[in-house]
PyMOL Python script that loads the backbone (N, CA, C, O; Angstrom):
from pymol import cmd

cmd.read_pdbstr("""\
ATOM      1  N   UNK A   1       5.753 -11.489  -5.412  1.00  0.00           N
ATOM      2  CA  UNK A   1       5.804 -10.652  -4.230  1.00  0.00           C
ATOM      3  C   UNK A   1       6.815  -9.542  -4.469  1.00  0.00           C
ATOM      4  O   UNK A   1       8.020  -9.735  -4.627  1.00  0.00           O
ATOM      5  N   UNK A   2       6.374  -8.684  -4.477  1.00  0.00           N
ATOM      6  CA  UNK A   2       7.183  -7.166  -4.363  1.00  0.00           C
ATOM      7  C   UNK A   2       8.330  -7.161  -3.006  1.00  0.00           C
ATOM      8  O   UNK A   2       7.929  -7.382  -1.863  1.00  0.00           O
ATOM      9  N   UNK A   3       9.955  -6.847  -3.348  1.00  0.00           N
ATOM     10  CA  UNK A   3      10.836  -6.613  -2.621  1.00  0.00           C
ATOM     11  C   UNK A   3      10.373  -6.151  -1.054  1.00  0.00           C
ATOM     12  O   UNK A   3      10.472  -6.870  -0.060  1.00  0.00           O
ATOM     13  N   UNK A   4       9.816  -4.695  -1.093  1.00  0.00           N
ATOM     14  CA  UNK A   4       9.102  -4.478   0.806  1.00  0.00           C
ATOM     15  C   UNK A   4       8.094  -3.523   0.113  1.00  0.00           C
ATOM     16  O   UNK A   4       7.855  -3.117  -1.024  1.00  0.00           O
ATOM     17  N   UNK A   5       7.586  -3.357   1.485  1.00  0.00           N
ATOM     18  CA  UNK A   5       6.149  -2.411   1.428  1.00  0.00           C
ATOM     19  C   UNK A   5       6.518  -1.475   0.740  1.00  0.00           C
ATOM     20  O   UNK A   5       5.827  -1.473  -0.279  1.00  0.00           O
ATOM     21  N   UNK A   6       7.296  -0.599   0.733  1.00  0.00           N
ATOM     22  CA  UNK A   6       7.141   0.710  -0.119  1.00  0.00           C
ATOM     23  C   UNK A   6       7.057   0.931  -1.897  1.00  0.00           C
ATOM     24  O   UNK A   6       6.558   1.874  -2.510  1.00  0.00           O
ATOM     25  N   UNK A   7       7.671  -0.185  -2.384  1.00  0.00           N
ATOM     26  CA  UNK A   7       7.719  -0.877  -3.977  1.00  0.00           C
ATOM     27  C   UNK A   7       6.166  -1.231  -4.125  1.00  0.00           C
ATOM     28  O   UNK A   7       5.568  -0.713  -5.069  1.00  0.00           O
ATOM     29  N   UNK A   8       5.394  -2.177  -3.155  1.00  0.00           N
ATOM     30  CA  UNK A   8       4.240  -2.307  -3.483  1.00  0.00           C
ATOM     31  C   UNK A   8       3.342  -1.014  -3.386  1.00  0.00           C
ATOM     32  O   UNK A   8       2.496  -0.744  -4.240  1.00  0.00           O
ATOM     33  N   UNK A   9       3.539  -0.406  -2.518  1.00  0.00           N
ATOM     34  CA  UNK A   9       2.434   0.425  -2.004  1.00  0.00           C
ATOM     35  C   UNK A   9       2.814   2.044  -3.023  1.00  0.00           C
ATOM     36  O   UNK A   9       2.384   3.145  -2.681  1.00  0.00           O
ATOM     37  N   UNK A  10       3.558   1.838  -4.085  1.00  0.00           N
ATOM     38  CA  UNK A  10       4.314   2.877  -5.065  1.00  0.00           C
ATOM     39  C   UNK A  10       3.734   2.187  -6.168  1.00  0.00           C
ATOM     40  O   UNK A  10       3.339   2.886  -7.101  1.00  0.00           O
ATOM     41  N   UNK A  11       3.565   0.561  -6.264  1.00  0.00           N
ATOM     42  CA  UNK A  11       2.770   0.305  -7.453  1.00  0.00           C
ATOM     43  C   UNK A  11       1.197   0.436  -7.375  1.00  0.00           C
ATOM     44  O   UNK A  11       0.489   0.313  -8.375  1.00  0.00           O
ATOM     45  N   UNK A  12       0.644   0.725  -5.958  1.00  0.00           N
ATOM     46  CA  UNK A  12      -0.985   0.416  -6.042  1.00  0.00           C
ATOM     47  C   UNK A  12      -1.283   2.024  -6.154  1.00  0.00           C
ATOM     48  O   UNK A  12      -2.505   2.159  -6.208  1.00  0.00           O
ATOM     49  N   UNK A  13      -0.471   3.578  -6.220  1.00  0.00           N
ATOM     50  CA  UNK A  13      -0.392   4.491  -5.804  1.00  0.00           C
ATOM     51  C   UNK A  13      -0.636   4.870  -8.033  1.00  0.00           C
ATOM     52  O   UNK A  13      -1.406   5.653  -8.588  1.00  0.00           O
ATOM     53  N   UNK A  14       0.222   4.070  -8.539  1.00  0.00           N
ATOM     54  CA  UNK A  14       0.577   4.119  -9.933  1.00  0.00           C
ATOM     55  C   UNK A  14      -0.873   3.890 -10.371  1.00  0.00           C
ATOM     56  O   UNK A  14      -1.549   4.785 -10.878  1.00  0.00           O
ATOM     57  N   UNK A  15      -1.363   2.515 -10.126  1.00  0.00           N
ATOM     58  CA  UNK A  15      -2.061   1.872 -10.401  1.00  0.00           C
ATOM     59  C   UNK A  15      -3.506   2.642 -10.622  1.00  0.00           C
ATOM     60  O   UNK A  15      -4.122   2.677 -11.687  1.00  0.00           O
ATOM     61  N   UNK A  16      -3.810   3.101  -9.681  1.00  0.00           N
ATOM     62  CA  UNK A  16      -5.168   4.393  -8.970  1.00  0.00           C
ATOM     63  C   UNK A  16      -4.569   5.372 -10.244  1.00  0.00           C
ATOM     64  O   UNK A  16      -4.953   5.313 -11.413  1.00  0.00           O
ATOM     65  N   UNK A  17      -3.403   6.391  -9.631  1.00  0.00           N
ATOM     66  CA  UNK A  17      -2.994   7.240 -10.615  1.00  0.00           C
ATOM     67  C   UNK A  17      -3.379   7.016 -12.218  1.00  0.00           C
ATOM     68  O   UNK A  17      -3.842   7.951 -12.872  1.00  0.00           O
ATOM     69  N   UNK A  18      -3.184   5.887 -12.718  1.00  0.00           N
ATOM     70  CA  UNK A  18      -3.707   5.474 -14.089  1.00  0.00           C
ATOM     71  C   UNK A  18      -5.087   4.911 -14.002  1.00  0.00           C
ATOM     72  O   UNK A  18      -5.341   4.124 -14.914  1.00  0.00           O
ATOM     73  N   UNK A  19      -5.919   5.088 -13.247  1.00  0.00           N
ATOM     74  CA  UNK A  19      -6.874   5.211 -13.234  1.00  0.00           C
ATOM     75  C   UNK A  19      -8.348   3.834 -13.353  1.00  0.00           C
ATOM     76  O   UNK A  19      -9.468   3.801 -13.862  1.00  0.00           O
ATOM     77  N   UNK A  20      -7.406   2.808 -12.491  1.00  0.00           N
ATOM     78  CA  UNK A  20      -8.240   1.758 -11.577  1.00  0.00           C
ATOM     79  C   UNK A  20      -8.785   2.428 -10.276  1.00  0.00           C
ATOM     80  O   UNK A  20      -8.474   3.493  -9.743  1.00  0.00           O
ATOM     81  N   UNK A  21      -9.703   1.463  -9.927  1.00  0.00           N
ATOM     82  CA  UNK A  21     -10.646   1.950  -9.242  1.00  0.00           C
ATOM     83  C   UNK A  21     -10.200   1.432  -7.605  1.00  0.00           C
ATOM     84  O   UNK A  21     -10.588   1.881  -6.526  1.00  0.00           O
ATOM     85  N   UNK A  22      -9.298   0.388  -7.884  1.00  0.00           N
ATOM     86  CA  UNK A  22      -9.016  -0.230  -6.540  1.00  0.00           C
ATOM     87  C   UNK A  22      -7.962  -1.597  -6.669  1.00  0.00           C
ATOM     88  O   UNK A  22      -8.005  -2.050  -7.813  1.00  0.00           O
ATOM     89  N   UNK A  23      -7.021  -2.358  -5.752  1.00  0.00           N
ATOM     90  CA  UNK A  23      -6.194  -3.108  -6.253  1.00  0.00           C
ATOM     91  C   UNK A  23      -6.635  -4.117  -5.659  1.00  0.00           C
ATOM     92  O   UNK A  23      -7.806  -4.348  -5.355  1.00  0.00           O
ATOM     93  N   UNK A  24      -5.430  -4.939  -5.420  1.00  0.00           N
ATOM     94  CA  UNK A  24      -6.069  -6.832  -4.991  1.00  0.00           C
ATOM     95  C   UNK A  24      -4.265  -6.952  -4.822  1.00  0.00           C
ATOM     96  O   UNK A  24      -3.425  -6.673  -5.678  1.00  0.00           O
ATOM     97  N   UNK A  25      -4.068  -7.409  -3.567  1.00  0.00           N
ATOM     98  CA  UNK A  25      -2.712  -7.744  -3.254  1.00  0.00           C
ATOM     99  C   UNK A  25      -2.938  -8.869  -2.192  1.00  0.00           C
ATOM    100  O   UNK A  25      -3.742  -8.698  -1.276  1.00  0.00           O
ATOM    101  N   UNK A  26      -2.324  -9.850  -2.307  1.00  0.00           N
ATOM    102  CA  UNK A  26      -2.347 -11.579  -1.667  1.00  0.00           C
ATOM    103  C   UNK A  26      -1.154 -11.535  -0.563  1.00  0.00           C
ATOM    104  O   UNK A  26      -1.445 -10.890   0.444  1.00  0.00           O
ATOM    105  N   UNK A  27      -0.146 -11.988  -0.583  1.00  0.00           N
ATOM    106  CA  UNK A  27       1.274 -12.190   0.233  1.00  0.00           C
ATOM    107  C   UNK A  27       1.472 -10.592   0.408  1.00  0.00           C
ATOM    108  O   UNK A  27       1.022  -9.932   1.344  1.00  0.00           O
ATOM    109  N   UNK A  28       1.877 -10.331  -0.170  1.00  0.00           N
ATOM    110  CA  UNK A  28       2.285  -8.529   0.017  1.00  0.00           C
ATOM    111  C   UNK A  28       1.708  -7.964   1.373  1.00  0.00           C
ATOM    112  O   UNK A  28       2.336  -7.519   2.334  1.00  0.00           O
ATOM    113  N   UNK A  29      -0.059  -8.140   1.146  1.00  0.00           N
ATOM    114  CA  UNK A  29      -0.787  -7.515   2.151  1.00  0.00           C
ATOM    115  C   UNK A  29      -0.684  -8.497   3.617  1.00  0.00           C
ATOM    116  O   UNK A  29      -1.004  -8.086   4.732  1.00  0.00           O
ATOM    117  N   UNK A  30      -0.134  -9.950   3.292  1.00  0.00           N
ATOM    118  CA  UNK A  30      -0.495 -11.182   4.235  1.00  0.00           C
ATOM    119  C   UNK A  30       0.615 -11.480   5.007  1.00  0.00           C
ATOM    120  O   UNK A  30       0.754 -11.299   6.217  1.00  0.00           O
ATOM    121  N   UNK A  31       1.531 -12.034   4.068  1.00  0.00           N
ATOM    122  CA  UNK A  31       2.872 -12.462   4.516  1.00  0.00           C
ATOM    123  C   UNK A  31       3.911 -11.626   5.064  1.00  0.00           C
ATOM    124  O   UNK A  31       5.097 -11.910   4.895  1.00  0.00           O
ATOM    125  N   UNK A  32       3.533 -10.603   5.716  1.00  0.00           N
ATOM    126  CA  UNK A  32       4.670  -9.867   6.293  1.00  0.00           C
ATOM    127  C   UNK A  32       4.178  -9.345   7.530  1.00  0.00           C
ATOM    128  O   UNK A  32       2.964  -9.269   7.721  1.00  0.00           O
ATOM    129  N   UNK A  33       5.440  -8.788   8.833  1.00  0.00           N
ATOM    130  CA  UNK A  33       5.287  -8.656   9.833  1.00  0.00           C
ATOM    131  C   UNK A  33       4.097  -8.226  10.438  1.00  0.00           C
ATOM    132  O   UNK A  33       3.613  -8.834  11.393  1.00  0.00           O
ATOM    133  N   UNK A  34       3.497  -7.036   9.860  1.00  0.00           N
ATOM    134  CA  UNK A  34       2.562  -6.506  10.672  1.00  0.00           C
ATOM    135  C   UNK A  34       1.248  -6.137   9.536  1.00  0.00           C
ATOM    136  O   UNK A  34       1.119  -4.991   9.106  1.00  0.00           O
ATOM    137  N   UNK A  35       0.623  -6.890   9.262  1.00  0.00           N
ATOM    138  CA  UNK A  35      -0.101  -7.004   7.851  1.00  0.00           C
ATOM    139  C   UNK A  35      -1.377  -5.624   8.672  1.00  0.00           C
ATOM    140  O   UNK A  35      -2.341  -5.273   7.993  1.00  0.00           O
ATOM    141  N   UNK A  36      -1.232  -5.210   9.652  1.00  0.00           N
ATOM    142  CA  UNK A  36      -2.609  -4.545   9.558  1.00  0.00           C
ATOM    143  C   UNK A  36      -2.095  -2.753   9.301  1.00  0.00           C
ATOM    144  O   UNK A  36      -2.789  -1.833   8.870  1.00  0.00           O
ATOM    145  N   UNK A  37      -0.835  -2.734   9.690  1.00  0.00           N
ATOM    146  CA  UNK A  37      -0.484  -1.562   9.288  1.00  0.00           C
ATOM    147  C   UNK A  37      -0.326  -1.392   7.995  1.00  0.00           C
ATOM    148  O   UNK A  37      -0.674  -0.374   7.396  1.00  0.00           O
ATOM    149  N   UNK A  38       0.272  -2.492   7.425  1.00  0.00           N
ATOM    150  CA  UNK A  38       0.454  -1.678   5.614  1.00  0.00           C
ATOM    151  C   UNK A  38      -0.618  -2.263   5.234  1.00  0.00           C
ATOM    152  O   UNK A  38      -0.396  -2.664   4.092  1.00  0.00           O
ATOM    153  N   UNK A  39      -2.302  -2.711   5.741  1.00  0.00           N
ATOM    154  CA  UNK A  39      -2.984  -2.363   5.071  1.00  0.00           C
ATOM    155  C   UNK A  39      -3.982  -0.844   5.512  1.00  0.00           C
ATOM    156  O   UNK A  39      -4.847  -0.233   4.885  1.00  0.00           O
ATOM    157  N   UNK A  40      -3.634  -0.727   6.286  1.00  0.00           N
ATOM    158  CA  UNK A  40      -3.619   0.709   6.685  1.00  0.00           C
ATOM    159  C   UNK A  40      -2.876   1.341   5.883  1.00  0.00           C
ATOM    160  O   UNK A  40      -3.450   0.954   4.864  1.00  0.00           O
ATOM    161  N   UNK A  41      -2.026   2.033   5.480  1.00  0.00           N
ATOM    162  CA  UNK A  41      -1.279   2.343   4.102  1.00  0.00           C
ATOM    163  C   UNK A  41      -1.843   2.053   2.832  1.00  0.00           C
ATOM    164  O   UNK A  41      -2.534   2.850   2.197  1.00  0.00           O
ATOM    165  N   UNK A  42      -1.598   1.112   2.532  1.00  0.00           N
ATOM    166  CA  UNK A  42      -2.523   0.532   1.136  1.00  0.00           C
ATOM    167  C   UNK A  42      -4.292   1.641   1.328  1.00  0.00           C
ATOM    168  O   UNK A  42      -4.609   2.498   0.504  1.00  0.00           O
ATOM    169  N   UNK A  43      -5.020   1.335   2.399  1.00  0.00           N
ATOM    170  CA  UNK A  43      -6.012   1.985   2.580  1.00  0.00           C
ATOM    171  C   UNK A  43      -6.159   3.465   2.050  1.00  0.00           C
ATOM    172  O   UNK A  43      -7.092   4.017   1.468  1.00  0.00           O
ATOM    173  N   UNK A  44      -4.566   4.047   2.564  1.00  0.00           N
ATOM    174  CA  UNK A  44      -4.781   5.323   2.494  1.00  0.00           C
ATOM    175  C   UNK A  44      -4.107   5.775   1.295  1.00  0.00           C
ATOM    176  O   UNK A  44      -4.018   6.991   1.125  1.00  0.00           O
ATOM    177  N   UNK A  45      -3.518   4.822   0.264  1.00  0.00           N
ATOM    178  CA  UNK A  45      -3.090   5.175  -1.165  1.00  0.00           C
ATOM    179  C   UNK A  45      -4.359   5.001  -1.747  1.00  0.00           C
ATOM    180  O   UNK A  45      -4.587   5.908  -2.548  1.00  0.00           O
ATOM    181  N   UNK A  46      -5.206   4.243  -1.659  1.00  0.00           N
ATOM    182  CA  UNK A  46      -5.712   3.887  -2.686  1.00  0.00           C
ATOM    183  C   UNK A  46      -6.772   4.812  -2.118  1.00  0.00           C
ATOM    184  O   UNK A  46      -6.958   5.413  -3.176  1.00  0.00           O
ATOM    185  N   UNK A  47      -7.593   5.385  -1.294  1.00  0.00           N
ATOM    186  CA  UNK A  47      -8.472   5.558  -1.065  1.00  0.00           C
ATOM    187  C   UNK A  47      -8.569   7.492  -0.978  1.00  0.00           C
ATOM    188  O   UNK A  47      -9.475   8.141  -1.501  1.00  0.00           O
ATOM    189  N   UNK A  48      -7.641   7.966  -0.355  1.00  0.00           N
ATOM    190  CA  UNK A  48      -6.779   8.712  -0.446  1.00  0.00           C
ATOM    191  C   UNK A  48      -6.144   9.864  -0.525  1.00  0.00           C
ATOM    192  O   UNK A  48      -6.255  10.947   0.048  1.00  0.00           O
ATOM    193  N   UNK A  49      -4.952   9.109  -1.943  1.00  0.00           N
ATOM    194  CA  UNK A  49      -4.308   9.146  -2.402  1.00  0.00           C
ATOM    195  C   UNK A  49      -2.665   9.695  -2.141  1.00  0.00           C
ATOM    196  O   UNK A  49      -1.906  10.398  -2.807  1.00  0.00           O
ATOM    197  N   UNK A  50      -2.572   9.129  -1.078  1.00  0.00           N
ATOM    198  CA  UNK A  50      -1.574   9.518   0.203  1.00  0.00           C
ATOM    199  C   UNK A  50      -0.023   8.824  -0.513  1.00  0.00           C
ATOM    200  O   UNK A  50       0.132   7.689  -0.963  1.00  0.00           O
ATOM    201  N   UNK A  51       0.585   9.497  -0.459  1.00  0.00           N
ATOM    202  CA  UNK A  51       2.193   8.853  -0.710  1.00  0.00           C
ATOM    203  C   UNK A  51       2.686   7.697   0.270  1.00  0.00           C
ATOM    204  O   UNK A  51       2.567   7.476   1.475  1.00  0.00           O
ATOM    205  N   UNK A  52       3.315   7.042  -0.845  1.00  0.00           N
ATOM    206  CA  UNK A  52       3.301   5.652   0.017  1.00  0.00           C
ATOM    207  C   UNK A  52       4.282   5.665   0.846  1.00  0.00           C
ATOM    208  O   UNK A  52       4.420   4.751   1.658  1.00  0.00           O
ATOM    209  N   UNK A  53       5.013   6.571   0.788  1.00  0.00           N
ATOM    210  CA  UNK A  53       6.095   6.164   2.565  1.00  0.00           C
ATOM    211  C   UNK A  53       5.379   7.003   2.980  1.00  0.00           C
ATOM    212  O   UNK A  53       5.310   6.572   4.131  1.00  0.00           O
ATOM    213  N   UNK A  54       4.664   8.026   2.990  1.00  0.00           N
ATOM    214  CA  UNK A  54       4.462   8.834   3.883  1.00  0.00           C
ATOM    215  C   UNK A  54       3.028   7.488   4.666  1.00  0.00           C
ATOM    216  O   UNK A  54       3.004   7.098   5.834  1.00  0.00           O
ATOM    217  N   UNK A  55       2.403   7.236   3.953  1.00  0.00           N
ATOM    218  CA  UNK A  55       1.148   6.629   4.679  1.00  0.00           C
ATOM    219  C   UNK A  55       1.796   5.211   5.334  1.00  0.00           C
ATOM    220  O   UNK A  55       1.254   4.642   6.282  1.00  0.00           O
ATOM    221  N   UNK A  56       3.065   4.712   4.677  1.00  0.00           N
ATOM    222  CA  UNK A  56       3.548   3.212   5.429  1.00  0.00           C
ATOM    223  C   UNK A  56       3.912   4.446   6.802  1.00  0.00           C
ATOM    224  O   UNK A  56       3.157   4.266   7.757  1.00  0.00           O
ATOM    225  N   UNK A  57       4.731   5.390   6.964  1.00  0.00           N
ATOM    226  CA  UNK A  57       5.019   6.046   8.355  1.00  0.00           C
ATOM    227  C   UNK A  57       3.978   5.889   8.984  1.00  0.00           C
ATOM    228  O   UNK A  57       4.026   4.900   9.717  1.00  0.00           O
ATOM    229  N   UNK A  58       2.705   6.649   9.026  1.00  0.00           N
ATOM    230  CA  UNK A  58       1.926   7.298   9.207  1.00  0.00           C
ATOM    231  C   UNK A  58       0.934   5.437  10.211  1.00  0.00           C
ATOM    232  O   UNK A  58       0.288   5.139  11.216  1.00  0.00           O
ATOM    233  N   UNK A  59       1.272   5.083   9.492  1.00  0.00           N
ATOM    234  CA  UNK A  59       0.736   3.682   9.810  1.00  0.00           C
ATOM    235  C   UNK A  59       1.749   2.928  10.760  1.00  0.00           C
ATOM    236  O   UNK A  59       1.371   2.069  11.557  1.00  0.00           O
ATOM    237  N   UNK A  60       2.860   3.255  10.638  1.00  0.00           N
ATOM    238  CA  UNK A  60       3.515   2.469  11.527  1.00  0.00           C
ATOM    239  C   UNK A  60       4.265   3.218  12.922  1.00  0.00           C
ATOM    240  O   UNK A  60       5.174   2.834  13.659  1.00  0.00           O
ATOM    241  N   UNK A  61       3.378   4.533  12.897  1.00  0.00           N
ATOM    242  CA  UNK A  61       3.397   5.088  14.162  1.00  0.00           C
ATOM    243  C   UNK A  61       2.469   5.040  15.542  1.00  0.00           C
ATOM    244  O   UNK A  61       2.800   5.692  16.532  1.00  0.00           O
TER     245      UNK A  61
END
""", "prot")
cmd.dss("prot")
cmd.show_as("cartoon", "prot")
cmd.util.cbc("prot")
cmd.orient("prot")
C-alpha cells in the first residue's frame, strides 16, 4: 500500500505516461476514507491524463 493518495495516484499517472493502457489498485483504491473520490481521481489520471493532486482536489470538492 502506497503512503496516501497522491504517491499512488503519481504512480498510476507514471505508469499510463510509460505507456500501459490502464492500472489495477486493491487497498489503495478500497481501504481508505472515501474510496469513491480517489477513484474519481485515479479515473481522471488514467483516463485523462489529469495531474494527480490536481484531480485528488478536483474530486474531493
Amino acid at each position: 500500500r502506497m503512503p496516501n493518495q497522491v504517491d499512488s495516484l503519481q504512480l498510476a499517472k507514471q505508469i499510463i505516461d510509460d505507456g500501459a493502457r490502464g492500472v489495477v489498485f486493491g487497498r489503495n483504491a478500497i481501504q481508505i476514507d472515501n474510496p469513491q473520490q480517489y477513484q474519481e481521481a485515479l479515473s481522471a489520471v488514467v483516463k485523462k491524463g489529469a495531474d494527480p493532486q490536481e484531480a485528488l482536489n478536483q474530486a474531493n470538492s
